[in-house]
C-alpha positions as CSV (number, residue, x, y, z in Angstrom):
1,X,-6.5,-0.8,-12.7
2,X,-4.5,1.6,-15.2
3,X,-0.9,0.7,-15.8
4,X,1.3,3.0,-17.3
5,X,2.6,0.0,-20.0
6,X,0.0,-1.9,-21.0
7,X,-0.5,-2.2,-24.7
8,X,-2.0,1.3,-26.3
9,X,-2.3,2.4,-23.2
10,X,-4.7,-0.3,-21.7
11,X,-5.6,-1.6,-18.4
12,X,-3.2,-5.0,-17.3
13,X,-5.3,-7.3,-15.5
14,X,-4.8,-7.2,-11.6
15,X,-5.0,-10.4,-9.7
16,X,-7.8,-12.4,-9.3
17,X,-10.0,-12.4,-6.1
18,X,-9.0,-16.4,-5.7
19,X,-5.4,-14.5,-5.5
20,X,-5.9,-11.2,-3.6
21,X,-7.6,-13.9,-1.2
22,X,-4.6,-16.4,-0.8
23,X,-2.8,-13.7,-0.3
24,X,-4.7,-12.2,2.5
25,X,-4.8,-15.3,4.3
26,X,-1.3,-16.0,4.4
27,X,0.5,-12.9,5.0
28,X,-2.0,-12.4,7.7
29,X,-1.5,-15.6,9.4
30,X,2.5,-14.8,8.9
31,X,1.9,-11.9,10.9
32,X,0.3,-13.8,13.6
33,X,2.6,-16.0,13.8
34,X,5.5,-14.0,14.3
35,X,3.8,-11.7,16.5
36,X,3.1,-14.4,18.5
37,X,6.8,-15.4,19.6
38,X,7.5,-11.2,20.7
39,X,7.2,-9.4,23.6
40,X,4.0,-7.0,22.9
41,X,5.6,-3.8,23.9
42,X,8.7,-4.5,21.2
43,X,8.7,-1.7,19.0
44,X,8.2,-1.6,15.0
45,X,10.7,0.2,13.0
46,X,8.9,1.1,10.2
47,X,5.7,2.0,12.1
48,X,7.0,5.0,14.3
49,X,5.3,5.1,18.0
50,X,4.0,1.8,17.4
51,X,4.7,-1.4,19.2
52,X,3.7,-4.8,18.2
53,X,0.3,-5.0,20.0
54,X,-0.6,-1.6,18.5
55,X,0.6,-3.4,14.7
56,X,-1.8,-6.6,15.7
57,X,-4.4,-4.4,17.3
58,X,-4.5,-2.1,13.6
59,X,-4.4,-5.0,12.1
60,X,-7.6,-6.4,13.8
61,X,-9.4,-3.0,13.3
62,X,-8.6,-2.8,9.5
63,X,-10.2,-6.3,9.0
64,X,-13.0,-5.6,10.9
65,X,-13.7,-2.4,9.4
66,X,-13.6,-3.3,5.6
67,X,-15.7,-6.9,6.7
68,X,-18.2,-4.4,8.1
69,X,-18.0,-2.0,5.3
70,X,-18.4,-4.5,2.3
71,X,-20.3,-7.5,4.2
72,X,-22.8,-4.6,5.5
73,X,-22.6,-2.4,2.4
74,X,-21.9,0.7,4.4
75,X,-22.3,4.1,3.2
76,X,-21.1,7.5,4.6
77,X,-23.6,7.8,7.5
78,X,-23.1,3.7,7.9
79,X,-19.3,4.1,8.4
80,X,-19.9,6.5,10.9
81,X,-21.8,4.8,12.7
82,X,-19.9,1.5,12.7
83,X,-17.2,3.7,14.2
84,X,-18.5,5.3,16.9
85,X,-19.9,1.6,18.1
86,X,-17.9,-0.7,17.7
87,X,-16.5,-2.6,20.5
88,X,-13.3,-2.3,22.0
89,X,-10.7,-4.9,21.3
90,X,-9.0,-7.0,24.2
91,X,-5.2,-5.9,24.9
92,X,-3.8,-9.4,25.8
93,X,-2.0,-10.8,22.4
94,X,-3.3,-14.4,22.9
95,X,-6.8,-12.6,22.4
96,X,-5.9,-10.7,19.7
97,X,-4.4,-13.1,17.7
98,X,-7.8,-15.4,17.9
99,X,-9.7,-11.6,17.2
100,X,-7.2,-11.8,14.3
101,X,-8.1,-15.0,13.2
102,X,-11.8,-13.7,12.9
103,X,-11.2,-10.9,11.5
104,X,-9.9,-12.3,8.6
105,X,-12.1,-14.8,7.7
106,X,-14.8,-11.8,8.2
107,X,-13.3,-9.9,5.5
108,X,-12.8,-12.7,3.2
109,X,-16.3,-14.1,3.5
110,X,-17.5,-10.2,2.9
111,X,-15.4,-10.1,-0.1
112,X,-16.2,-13.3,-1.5
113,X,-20.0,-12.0,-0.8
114,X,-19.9,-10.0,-3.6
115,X,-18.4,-8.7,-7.5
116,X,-15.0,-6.6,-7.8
117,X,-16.7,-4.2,-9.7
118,X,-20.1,-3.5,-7.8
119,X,-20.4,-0.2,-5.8
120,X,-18.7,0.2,-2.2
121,X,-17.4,3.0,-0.1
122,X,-14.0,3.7,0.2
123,X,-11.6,6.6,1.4
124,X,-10.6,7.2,-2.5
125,X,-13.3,9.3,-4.5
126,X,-11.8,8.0,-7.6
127,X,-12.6,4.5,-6.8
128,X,-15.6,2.9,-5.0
129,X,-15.9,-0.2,-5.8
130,X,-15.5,-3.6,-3.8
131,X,-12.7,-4.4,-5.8
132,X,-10.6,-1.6,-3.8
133,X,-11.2,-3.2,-1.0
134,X,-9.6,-6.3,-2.2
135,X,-6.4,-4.9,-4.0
136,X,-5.9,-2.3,-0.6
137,X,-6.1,-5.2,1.9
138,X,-3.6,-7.2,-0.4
139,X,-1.1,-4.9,-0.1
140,X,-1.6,-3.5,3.7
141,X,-1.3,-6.9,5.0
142,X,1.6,-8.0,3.2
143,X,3.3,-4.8,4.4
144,X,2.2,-4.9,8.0
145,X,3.8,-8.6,7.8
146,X,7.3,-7.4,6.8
147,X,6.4,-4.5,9.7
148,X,6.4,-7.7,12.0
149,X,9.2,-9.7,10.5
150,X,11.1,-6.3,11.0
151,X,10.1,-6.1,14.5
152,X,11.5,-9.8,15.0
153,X,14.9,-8.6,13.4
154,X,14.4,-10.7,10.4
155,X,14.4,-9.6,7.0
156,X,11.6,-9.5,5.1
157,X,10.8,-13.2,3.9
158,X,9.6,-14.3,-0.3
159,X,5.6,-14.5,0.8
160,X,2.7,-14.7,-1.7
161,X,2.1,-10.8,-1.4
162,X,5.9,-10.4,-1.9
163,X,5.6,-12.9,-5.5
164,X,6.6,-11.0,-8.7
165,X,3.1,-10.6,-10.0
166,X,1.4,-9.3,-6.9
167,X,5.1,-6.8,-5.8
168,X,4.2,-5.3,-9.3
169,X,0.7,-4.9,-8.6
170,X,2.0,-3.4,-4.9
171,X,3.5,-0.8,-7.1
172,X,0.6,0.1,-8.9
173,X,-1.4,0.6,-6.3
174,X,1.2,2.9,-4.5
175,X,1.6,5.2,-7.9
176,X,-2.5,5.3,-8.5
177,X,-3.8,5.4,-5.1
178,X,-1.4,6.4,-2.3
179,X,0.5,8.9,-4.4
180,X,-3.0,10.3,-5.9
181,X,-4.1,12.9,-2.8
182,X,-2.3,16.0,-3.9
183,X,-5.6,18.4,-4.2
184,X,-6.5,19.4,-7.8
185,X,-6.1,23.3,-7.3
186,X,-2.9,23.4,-6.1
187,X,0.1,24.8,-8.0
188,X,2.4,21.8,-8.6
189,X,6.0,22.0,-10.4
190,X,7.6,19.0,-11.9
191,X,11.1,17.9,-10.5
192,X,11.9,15.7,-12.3
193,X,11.2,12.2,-14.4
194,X,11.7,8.6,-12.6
195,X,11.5,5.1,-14.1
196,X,10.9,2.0,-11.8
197,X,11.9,-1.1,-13.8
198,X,10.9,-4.6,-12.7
199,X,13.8,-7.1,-13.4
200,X,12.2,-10.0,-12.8
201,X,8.5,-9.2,-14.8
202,X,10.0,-6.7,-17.7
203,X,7.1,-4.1,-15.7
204,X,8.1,-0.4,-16.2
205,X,6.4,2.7,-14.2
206,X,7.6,6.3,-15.1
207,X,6.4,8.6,-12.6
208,X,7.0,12.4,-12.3
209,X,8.5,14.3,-9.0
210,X,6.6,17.5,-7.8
211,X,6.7,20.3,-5.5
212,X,3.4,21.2,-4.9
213,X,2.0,24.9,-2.9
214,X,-0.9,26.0,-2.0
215,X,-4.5,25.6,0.6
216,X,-5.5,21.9,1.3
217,X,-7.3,21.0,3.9
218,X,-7.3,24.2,6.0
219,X,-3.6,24.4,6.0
220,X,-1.0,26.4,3.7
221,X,1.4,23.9,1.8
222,X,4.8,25.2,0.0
223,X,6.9,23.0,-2.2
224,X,5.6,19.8,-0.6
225,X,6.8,16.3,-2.3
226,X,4.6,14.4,-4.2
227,X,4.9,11.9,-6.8
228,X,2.3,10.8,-10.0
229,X,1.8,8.8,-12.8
230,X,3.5,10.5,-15.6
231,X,0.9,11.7,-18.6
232,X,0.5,10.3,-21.5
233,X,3.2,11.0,-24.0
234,X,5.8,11.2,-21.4
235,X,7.3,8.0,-21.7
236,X,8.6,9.2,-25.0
237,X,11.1,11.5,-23.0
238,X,14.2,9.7,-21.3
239,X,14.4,9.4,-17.5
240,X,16.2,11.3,-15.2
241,X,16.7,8.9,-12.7
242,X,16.5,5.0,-13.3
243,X,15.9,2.6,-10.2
244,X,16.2,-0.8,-11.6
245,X,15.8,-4.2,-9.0
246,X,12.9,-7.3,-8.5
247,X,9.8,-6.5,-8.4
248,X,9.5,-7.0,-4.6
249,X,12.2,-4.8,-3.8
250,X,10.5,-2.4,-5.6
251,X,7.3,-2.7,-3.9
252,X,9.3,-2.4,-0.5
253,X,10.8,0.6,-1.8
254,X,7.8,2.4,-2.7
255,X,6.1,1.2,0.4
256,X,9.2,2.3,2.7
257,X,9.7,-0.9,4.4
258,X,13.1,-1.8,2.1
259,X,14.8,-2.7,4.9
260,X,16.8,-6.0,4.2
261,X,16.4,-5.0,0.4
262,X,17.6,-2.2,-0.4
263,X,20.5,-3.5,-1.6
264,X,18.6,-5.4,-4.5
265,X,17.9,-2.0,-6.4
266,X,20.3,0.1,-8.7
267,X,20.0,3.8,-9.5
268,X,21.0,5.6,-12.6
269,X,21.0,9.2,-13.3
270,X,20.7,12.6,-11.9
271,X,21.5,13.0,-8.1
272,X,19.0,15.5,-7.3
273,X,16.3,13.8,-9.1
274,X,17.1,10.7,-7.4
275,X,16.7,13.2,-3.7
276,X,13.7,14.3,-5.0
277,X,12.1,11.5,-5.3
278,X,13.6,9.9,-2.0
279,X,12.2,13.5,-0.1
280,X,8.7,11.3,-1.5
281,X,9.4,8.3,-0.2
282,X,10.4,10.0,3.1
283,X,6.9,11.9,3.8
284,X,5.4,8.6,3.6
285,X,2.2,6.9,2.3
286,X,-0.5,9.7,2.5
């Protein structure tokens, strides 16, 4: 995992898999159990066109998938396969929730299987390891369990995923892996300079707003948002914007699911710096 403050510029540790797998297990049994008390066709705000069965039944799926993928050591033609067979999941919610139940202890068995740091496919070129696997699944169930709590009307509750360590790790992994897709031939301009500053752990992240044009994936892009890691050396350089709160809100932020929270961060600096880098948050997590 790179950080953009460790000391001279190295690597902070990430959590342990004894963490990542505490985590996993609670927020997902969180989700089940407040999915369990809602009507299934109740809709979630922060997943547009989906209702709650459609959040438990991703859920499921995305379990299943990465137990299948790391407990089966899949590779490109494996994946493929595994997704043009697999079985169809049951609609009811009672049956879902046990498929849930499963699931879960599919992936974390899978996981537990093997090392962080030996090979596995993943979506992201840049990493392919097993320990992805584990620091993705953190983070996408702790966020699909706010989705839920949302869906309830509740705001989002403390939760392991949620603690100040592993919200700061939430953030990393939003700034080097769900930020990271703009294509490497494009022509990008730089918008502007943003710090994130963790109250509560002293964590910093300065990232850099773009507009970025050009042919990706058989379609023409002009002046699309994006957001990066800033390179080395900028840090030295002040920030035009400053958004300042807990670690969790934070990781809610960057995650757009701040609802309930959004009140816990404070901005500082330029206006249109700050719209820029909200236009970012408002395409969503690529």
């Amino acid at each position: 995992m790179v950080s953009s403050d460790g000391p001279e510029g190295t690597p902070r540790p990430g959590l342990t898999p004894t963490e990542r797998a505490a985590i996993i297990e609670a927020e997902s049994a969180r989700l089940g159990a407040v999915v369990a008390d809602l009507d299934p066709a109740t809709p979630v705000p922060t997943c547009p066109d989906w209702t709650v069965r459609d959040l438990l039944h991703h859920v499921v799926q995305v379990h299943d998938f990465w137990a299948a993928v790391i407990g089966r050591r899949l590779d490109d033609a494996g994946v493929e396969r595994y997704q043009e067979e697999r079985a169809a999941l049951p609609q009811d919610v009672p049956a879902l929730l046990d498929a849930r139940e499963r699931a879960t202890a599919d992936l974390l068995t899978a996981l537990a299987g093997r090392a962080p740091d030996e090979p596995a496919w993943s979506w992201f070129p840049a990493d392919q390891s097993v320990g992805f696997t584990w620091r993705m699944q953190t983070h996408e169930v702790t966020l699909h369990r706010v989705d839920a709590e949302l869906a309830a009307g509740l705001a989002p509750s403390s939760g392991p995923g949620l603690a100040p360590e592993a919200a700061a790790d939430g953030v990393d992994h939003v700034a080097e892996v769900m930020w990271a897709w703009a294509p490497p031939e494009v022509e990008r301009r730089v918008t502007g300079r943003v710090d994130l500053v963790a109250t509560d752990t002293g964590r910093r992240w300065r990232l850099e707003t773009l507009r970025w044009s050009g042919e990706a994936w058989g379609q023409t892009f002009t002046e699309h948002p994006a957001a990066r890691l800033a390179v080395d050396g900028a840090s030295a350089r002040p920030a035009d914007v400053t958004l300042l709160g807990p670690a969790a809100a934070l990781d809610l932020h960057v995650w757009t699911r701040d609802s309930g929270e959004a009140g816990a961060l404070v901005s500082e600096g330029a206006a249109h710096v700050l719209a820029e880098f909200r236009a970012v948050l408002a395409d969503g997590i690529a």
